[in-house]
N, C-alpha and C positions, 0 to 999 in steps of 0.2 A: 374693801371692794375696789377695784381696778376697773379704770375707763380710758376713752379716748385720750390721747395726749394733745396738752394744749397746745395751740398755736404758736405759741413762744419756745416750744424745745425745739433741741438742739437739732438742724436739719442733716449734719454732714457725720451722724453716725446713726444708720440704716439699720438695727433691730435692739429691740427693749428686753432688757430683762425681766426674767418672771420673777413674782412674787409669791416667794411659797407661801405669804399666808392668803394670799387671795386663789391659791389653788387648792390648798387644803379646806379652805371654805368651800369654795365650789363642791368640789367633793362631797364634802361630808354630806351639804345639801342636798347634792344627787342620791347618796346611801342614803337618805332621809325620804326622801321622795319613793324610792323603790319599797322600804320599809313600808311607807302611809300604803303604796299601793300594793302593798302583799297582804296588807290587813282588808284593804277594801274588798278583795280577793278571797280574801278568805271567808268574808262575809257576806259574800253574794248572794240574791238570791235565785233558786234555784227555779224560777218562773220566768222566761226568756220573752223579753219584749217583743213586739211585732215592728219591724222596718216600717217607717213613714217615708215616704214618695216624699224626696223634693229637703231633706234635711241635713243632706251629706256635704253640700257645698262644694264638690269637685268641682265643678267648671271655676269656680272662684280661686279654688285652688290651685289650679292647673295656671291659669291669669298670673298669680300671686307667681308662682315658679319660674314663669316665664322671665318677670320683671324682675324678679332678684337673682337670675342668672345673668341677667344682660346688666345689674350692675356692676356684680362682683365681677363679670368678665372684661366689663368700663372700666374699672378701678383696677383690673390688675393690667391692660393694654396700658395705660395711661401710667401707670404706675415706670413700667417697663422700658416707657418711653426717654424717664427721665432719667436724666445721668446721675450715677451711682452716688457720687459725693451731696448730690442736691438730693437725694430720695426721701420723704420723710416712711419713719419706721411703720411696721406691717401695719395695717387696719384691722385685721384680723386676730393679732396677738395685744395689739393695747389694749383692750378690757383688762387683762389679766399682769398688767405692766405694775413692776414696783413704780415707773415714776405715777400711771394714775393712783396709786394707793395711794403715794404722798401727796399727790393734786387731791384727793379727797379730804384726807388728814388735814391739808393748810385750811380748807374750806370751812370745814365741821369747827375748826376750833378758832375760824375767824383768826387766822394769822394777819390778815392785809389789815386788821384793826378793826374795832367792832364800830361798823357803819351801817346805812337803811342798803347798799348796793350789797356787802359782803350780807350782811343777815338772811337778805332774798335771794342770794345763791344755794347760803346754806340749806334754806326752807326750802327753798324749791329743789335741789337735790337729793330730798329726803323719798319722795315716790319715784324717782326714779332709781333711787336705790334699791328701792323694796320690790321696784321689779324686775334688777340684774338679779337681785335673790332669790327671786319667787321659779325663777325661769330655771334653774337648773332641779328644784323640787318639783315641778309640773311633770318636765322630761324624765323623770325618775317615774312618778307616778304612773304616766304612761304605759311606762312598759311592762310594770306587774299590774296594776289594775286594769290596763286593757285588755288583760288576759277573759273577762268579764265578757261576755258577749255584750250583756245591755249596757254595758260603757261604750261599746264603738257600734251597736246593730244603728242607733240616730243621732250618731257623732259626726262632728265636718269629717270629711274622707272616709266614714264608715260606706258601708256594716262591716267590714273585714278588718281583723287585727293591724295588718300590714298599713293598709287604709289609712285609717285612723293617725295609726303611730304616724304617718311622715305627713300626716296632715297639721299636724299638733307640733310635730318637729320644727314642720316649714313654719309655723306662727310664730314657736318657740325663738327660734333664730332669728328672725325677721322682728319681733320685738324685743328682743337682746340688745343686736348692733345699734336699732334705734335710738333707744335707750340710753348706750352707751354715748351714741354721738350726741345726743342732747347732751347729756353729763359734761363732755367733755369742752362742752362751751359755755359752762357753770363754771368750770371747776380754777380755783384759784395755779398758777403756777406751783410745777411740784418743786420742794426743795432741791438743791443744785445736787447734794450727794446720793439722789433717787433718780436723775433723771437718766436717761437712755445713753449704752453704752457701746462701741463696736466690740465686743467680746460675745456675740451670740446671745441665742434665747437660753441663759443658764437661770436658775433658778434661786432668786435674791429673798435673802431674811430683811420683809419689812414688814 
């Protein structure tokens, strides 16, 4: 799994390489998720719930959109401001960075030495990993199970498919990057030969 990049990489080359095994993970778990939710699907029942008054959580949701527009459009003014050589690489494509693979990897196997500080990174990186993973099987789910009316009729953003789906998205995303940013101030230093390179977002065997 792939996260934010530490603090300590390199500042004066502007975008990370991808890691083909943290994207063919992602993947698979997404065809995994759409899988679970073709079966939910298909096991529907054919008894259509009644909409509850007051369980769709739009206004919350509409709040939540508002805020995560204005930061991604913070973080990218801001970003834009700064001169090219000093930029640190995208926020948006580190999850998926071979150097967080490697900042993961040093972590899990207690590279910095096995101490009470490296141990409770490692532990405590452990739910937050499981919710980079969970997040791309939920969004899969979504999309064939909420074919289901009484999956989205008293879901946040329901009753409507559409609804639903970008309500669940915006959660999805919004506890992703979270997540990721936690991690990535867990995470041990990734190895020198993983860490971010000026040659583009190509896609690196780690």
């Amino acid at each position: 799994m792939s996260v934010l990049s530490n603090p300590g990489a390199e500042l004066d080359k502007p975008r990370y390489r991808l890691s083909r095994t943290t994207v063919t993970v992602f993947a698979a778990l997404t065809i995994a998720g759409l899988a679970e939710g073709a079966v939910q699907y298909a096991l529907r029942s054919p008894r259509i719930q009644q909409h509850v008054a007051g369980t769709n959580a739009i206004t919350v949701h509409v709040v939540l959109a508002a805020v995560a527009a204005a930061v991604v459009i913070g973080i990218q003014v801001r970003r834009s401001r700064q001169p090219a050589p000093q930029r640190r690489p995208s926020p948006w494509a580190a999850p998926f960075s071979a150097a967080g693979l490697s900042g993961l990897r040093q972590t899990i196997r207690l590279a910095g030495g096995l101490s009470l500080p490296n141990l409770a990174r490692a532990v405590a990186a452990v739910p937050l990993v499981l919710l980079l993973l969970y997040t791309p099987v939920r969004m899969g789910m979504q999309i064939t199970g909420g074919l289901d009316p009484n999956q989205t009729v008293n879901a946040w953003g329901g009753p409507t498919y559409l609804g639903a789906l970008l309500a669940h998205y915006l959660d999805g995303v919004i506890g992703f990057y979270a997540a990721a940013f936690l991690l990535s101030l867990l995470l041990l230093p990734a190895a020198d030969a993983d860490r971010s390179v000026g040659h583009g977002n190509r896609l690196q065997r780690a």
